[in-house]
C-alpha positions in Angstrom: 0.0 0.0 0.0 2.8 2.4 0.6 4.6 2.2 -2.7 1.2 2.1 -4.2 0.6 5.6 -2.7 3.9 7.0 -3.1 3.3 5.4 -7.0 0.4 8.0 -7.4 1.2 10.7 -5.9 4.2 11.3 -8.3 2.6 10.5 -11.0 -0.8 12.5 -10.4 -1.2 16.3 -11.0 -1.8 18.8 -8.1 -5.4 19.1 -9.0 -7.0 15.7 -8.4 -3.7 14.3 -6.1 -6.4 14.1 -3.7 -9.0 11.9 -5.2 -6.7 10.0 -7.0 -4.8 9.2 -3.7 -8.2 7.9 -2.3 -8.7 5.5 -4.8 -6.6 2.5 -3.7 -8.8 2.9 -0.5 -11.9 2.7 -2.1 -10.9 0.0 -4.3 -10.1 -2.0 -1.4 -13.0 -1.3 0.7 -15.0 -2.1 -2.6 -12.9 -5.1 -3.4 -14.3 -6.1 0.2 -17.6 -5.7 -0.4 -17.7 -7.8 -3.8 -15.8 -11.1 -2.2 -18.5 -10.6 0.5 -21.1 -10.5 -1.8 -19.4 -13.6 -4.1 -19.6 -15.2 -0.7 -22.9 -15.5 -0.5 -22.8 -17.4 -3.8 -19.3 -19.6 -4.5 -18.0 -21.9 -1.5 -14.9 -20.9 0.1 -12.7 -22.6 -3.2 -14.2 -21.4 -5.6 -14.0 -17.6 -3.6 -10.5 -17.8 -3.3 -10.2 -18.9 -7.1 -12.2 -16.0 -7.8 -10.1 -13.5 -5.9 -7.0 -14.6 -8.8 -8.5 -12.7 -11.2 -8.4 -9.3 -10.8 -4.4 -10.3 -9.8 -4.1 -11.5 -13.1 -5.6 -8.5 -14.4 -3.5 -6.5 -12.3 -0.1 -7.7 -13.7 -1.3 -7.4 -16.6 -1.7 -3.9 -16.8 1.1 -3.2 -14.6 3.2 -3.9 -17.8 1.8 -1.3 -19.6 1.7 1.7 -16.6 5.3 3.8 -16.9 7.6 4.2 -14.1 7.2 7.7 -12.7 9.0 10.6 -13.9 10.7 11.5 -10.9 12.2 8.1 -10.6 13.2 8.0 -13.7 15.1 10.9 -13.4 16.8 9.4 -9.7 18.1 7.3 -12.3 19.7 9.7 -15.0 16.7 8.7 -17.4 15.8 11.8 -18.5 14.6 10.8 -22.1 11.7 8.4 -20.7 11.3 10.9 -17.8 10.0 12.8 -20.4 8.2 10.9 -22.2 6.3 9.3 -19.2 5.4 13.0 -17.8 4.3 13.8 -21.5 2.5 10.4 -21.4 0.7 10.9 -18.5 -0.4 14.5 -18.9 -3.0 16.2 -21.2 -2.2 17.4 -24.5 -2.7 20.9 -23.3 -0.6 20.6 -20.3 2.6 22.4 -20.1 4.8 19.6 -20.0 8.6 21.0 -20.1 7.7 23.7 -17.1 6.9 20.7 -14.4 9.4 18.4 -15.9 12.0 21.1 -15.4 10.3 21.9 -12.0 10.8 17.8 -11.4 14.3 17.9 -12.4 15.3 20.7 -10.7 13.9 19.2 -7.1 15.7 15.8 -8.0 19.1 17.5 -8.9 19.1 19.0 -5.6 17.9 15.6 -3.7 20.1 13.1 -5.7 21.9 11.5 -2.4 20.8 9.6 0.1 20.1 11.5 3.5 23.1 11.1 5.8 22.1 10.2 9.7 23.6 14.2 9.9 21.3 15.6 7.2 18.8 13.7 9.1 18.8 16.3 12.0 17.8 19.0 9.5 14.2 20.6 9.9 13.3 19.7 6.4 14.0 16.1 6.7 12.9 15.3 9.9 9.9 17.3 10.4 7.5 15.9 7.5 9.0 12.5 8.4 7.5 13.0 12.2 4.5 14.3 11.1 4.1 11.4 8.8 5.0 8.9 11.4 2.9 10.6 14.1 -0.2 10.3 11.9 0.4 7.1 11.7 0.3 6.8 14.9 -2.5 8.4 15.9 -4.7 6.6 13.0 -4.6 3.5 15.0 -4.5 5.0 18.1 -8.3 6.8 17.7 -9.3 2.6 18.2 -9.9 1.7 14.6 -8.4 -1.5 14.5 -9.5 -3.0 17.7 -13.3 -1.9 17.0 -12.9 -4.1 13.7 -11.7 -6.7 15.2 -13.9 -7.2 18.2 -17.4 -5.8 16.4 -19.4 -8.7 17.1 -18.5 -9.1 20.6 -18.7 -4.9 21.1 -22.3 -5.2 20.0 -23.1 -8.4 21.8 -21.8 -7.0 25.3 -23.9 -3.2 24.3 -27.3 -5.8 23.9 -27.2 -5.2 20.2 -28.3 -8.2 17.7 -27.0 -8.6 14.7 -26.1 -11.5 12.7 -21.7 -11.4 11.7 -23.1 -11.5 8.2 -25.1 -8.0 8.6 -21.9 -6.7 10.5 -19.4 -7.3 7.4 -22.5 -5.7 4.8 -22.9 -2.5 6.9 -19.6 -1.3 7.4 -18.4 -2.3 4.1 -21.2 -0.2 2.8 -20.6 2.8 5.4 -16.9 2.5 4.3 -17.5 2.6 0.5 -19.8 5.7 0.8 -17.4 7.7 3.2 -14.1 7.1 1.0 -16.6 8.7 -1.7 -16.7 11.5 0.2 -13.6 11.8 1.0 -12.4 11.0 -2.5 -14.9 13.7 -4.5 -14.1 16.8 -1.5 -10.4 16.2 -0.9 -9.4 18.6 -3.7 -11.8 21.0 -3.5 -12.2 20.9 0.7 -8.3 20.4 1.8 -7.0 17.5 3.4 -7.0 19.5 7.0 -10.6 20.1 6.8 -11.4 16.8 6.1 -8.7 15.2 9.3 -10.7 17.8 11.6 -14.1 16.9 10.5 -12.8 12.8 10.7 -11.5 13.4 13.6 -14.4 15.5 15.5 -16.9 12.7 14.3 -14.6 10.2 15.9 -14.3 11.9 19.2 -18.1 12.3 19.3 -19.0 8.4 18.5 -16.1 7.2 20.8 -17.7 9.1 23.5 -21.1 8.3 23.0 -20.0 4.2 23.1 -18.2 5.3 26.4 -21.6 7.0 27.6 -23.6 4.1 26.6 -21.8 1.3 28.2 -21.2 3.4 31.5 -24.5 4.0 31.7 -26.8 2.3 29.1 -28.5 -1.2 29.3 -27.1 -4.0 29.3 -28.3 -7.2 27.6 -30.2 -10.2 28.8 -27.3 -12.7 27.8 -24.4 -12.6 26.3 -24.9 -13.7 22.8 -21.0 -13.6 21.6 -19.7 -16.6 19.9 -16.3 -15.8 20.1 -14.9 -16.2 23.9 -14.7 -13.0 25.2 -16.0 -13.3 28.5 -14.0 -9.9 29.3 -16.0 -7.7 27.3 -18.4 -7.6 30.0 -20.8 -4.3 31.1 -18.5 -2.8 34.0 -20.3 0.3 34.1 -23.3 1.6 36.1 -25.6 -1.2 36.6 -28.8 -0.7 34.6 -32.1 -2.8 34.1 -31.9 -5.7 31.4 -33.0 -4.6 28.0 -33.8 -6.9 25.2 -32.4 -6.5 21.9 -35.1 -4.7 20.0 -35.2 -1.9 22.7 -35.0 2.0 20.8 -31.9 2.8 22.8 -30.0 0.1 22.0 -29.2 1.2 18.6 -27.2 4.0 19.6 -24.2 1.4 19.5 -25.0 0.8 16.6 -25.0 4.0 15.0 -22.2 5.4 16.9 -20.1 2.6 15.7 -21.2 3.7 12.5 -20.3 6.7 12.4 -17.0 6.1 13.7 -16.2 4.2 10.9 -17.8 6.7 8.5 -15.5 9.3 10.2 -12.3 7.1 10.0 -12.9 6.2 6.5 -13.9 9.9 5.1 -10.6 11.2 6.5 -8.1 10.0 8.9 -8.4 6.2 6.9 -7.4 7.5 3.6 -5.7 11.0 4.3 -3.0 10.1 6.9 -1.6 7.7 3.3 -1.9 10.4 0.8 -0.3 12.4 3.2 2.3 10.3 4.1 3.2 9.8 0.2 3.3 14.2 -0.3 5.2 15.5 2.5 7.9 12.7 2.8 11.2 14.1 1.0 12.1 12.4 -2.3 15.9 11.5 -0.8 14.1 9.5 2.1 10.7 8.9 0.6 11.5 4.8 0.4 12.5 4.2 3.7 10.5 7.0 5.3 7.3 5.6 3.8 8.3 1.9 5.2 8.8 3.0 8.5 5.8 4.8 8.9 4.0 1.9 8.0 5.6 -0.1 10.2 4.9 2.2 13.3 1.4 2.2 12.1 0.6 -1.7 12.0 3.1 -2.6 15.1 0.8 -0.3 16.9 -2.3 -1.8 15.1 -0.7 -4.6 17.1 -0.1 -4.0 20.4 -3.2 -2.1 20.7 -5.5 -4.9 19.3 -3.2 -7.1 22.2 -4.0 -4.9 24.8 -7.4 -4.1 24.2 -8.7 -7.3 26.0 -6.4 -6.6 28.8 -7.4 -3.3 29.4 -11.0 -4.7 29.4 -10.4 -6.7 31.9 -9.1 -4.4 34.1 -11.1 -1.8 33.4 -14.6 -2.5 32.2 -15.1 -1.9 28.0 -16.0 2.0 28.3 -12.3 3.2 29.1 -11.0 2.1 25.8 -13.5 4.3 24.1 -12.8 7.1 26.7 -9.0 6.7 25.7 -10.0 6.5 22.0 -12.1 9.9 22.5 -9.1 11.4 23.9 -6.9 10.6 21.4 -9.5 12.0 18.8 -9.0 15.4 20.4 -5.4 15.3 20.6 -5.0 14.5 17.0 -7.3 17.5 16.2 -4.8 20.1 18.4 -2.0 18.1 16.1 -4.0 19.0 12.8 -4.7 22.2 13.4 -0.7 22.8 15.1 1.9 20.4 12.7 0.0 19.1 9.9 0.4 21.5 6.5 -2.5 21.6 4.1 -1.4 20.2 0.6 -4.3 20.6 -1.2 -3.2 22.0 -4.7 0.7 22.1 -4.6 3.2 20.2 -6.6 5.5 17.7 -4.3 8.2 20.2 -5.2 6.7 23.0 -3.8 5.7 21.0 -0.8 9.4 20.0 -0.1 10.3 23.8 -0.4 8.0 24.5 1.9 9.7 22.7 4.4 12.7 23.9 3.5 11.9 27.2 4.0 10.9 26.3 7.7 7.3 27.9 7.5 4.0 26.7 7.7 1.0 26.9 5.3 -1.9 28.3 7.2 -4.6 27.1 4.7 
């Protein structure tokens, strides 16, 4: 996913970076959504028979797609730089004045960053920022509230078959990387992390709320063995299933995922592909997603554990909080990219400034 990001992002223009950078997410969530959907259909052999075709179709065309320019010219192949930018533009586009822009930014980035260079500003500051948005991405709860959805719901007395699970949030994921993917050019990427991120904070809390002080359910209807993710909140009356109030789980976990998928999902990886510097883009980019899924990890660990110890509404507290703090981090480190060139993105962090809009 990283060099698929970094991929597209050098060879997209300004304009529609955005959207374009939002479309390996939506591919996957919608790649998701059809093996579901082919699962109700094929038995398990002939799904995962079915799932070798698009890879098929995918090296296919892979053989056709051009390396990017700027790589090419990392390499001293100016010629089919050239003709890849020309390739990939517009016949009206003003080819020579971005490859020389291209060219230029290379020229000057052409060695690898030294562990000394490393201590400069303009290498180590859109690096943090990238690896601190990775960090925060998993730490607003996303991954553990995938993971554990059936048994969130069972222990918050709501009743839905695993099947309905997997169709709603595939759905309220396809619909919100739409979203994200027609308004990230025209809104900004900031707007969209501090809209992502409020919604977040408001459905993490609201899950919080409810389990402190909702109902709880007659019996525990989980089929996975998780006995810890027990009502350790207020003691309430029992409630059956079909009770108004117990869709508020429901729809708060909805929304979270509509939040996470409309912005802080897709973003935090375009991101990560514009402000990284071209000298330390390939092992920048690989670290970042290592800090994101290592804390994927531990968190998805430690969730049960915390559970335990705790009762289920302090993840979600600590979820909510995190939600707010990477709102203050938006709004403080996080530049807005919307419309510039990667070259004049590196040269803004070269100059040490920040963009205020």
């Amino acid at each position: 996913m990283s060099v698929l990001q970094v991929y597209v992002s050098e060879i997209a223009p300004a304009g529609v970076r955005g959207a374009l950078g939002a479309t390996p997410q939506l591919m996957a969530v919608f790649g998701s959504l059809s093996l579901y959907a082919l699962g109700l259909l094929l038995p398990w052999r002939w799904l995962a028979v079915a799932g070798e075709g698009p890879v098929l179709v995918m090296v296919l065309l892979l053989s056709f797609m051009p390396n990017s320019p700027r790589f090419l010219l990392s390499r001293g192949r100016d010629e089919e730089a050239l003709q890849a930018l020309t390739w990939l533009r517009p016949a009206d586009a003003d080819v020579h004045w971005e490859f020389e822009q291209i060219q230029d930014n290379v020229r000057r980035q052409s060695s690898r960053v030294s562990w000394a260079e490393a201590r400069d500003p303009h290498i180590y500051r859109p690096v943090l920022i990238a690896l601190l948005m990775r960090f925060l991405q998993q730490l607003t709860g996303i991954t553990p509230i995938l993971v554990y959805l059936q048994p969130i719901f069972d222990s918050t007395a709501v009743l839905l078959p695993p099947k309905d699970d997997a169709a709603i949030v595939g759905a309220v994921r396809l619909l919100s990387v739409l979203i994200a993917a027609f308004t990230m050019d025209l809104a900004g990427r900031k707007v969209l992390l501090f809209v992502s991120a409020t919604i977040m904070f408001a459905a993490n809390l609201t899950l919080g709320l409810y389990v402190q002080f909702g109902p709880r359910p007659l019996a525990p209807n989980s089929t996975v063995s998780l006995e810890t993710l027990s009502l350790a909140g207020t003691e309430q009356p029992p409630t059956t299933p079909t009770s108004y109030l117990t869709l508020v789980p429901l729809l708060a976990t909805m929304f979270f995922i509509m939040g996470y998928a409309m912005g802080w999902g897709p973003i935090t990886w375009l991101l990560m592909s514009e402000i990284l510097p071209l000298r330390a883009r390939g092992v920048a980019s690989g670290l970042c997603v290592l800090v994101s899924w290592l804390t994927a990890f531990v968190l998805t660990k430690s969730f049960l554990l915390v559970v335990k110890a705790f009762s289920l509404q302090v993840p979600f507290f600590f979820f909510a909080a995190i939600c707010l703090v990477s709102l203050v981090f938006t709004g403080c480190c996080v530049p807005e990219t919307k419309g510039r060139s990667l070259e004049q993105i590196e040269s803004f962090f070269s100059r040490r400034r920040s963009f205020l809009h």
